[in-house]
N, C-alpha and C positions, 0 to 999 in steps of 0.2 A: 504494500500500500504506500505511494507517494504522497506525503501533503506539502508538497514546493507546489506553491502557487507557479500556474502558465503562464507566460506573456501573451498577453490579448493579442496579439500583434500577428500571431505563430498561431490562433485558432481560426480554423477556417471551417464554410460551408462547401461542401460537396456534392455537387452532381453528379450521377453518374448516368451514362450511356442508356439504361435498365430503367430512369427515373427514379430511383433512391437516393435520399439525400443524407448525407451523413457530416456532422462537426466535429472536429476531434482539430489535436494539437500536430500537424504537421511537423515534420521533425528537421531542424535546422543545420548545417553543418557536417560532422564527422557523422554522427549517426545517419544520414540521408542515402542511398544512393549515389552514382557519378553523376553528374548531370545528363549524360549521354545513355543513361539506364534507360530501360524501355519501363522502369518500376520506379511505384513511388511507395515510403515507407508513413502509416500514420500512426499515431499514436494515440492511444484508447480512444477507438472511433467511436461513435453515437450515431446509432440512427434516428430521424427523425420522422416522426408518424404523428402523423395527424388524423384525432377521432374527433369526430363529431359529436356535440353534443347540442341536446334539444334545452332552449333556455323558457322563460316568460315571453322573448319577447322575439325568439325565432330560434334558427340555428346555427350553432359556432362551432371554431372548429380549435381543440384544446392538440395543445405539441405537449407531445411525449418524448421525449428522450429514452431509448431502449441500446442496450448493448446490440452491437453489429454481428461479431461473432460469437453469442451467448455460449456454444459448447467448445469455446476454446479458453484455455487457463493465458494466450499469451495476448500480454498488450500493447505490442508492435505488429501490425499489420502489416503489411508487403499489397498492394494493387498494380495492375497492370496501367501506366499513366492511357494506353488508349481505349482505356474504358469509363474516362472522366468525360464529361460535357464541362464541365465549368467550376472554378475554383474560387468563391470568394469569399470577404469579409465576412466576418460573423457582428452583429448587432453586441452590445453593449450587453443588454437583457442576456442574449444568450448565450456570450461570456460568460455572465455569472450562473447561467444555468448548467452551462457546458463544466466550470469549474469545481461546483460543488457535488456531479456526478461524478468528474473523473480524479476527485480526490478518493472515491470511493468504490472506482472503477472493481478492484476483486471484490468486492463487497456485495457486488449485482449478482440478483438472484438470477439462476439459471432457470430457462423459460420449464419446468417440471411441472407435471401436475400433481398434486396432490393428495394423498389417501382421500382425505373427505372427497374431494370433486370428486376421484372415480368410483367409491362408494356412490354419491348421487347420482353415476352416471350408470350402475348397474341397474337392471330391468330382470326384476324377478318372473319367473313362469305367470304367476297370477295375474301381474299388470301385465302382461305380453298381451295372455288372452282376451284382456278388457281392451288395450290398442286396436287390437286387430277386427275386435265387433266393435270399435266407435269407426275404424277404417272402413269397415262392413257398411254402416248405417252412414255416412259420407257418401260414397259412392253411390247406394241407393239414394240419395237425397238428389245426388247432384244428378244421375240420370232419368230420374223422372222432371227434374226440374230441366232439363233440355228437351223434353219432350213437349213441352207449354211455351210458342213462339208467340208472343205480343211485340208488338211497336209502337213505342207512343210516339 
């Protein structure tokens, strides 16, 4: 775990090729690549995903910050540079957003699910059979209801 604060200067937004966009600390110097690499090295990337959310007064859209390569322990990345579209500045905000993740960068949970989820996700015989006759009574609903053609 690192806590040396980044140079804002060295965090950058990432596009890539794929439309993924990722922030992390680009790496300056000796650790970099030759310049003449066909690779570029980053430093505990973030991907950035954007979910929507329904508010009062419409729909927004909330940035998440998520580890890039969640089932990898290392936090130098190697990319190929010609799979970037575009390399820029990060905002101020997501400096500080990008910094207080990646001081905690191994500390990111690994995307797992969980005993409870997959407990709630098993489907005992009993409930099978109850799905399967609402699935029954569905179908019957929806094919006698295409049988009744109105136009207003």
């Amino acid at each position: 775990m690192d806590k040396t604060p980044i140079n804002s200067k060295h965090i950058k937004i990432i596009k890539l090729v794929n439309g993924e966009e990722l922030i992390c600390h680009v790496i300056s110097g000796k650790g970099q690549t030759e310049e003449k690499s066909p690779l570029l090295r980053l430093d505990r990337p973030l991907q950035v995903r954007y979910v929507p959310q329904v508010t009062n007064v419409g729909f927004r859209d909330y940035i998440a910050l998520v580890k890039w390569a969640p089932y990898s322990d290392d936090r130098i990345i190697t990319i190929p540079k010609d799979k970037i579209m575009t390399i820029t500045n990060a905002t101020i905000g997501m400096c500080n957003s990008y910094q207080n993740m990646a001081m905690n960068y191994g500390k990111l949970d690994d995307p797992k699910r969980s005993d409870k989820i997959m407990d709630a996700m098993r489907i005992d015989e009993g409930e099978e059979e109850m799905l399967e006759e609402d699935l029954a009574d569905l179908k019957k609903i929806f094919k006698e209801g295409s049988k009744k053609r109105t136009i207003h």
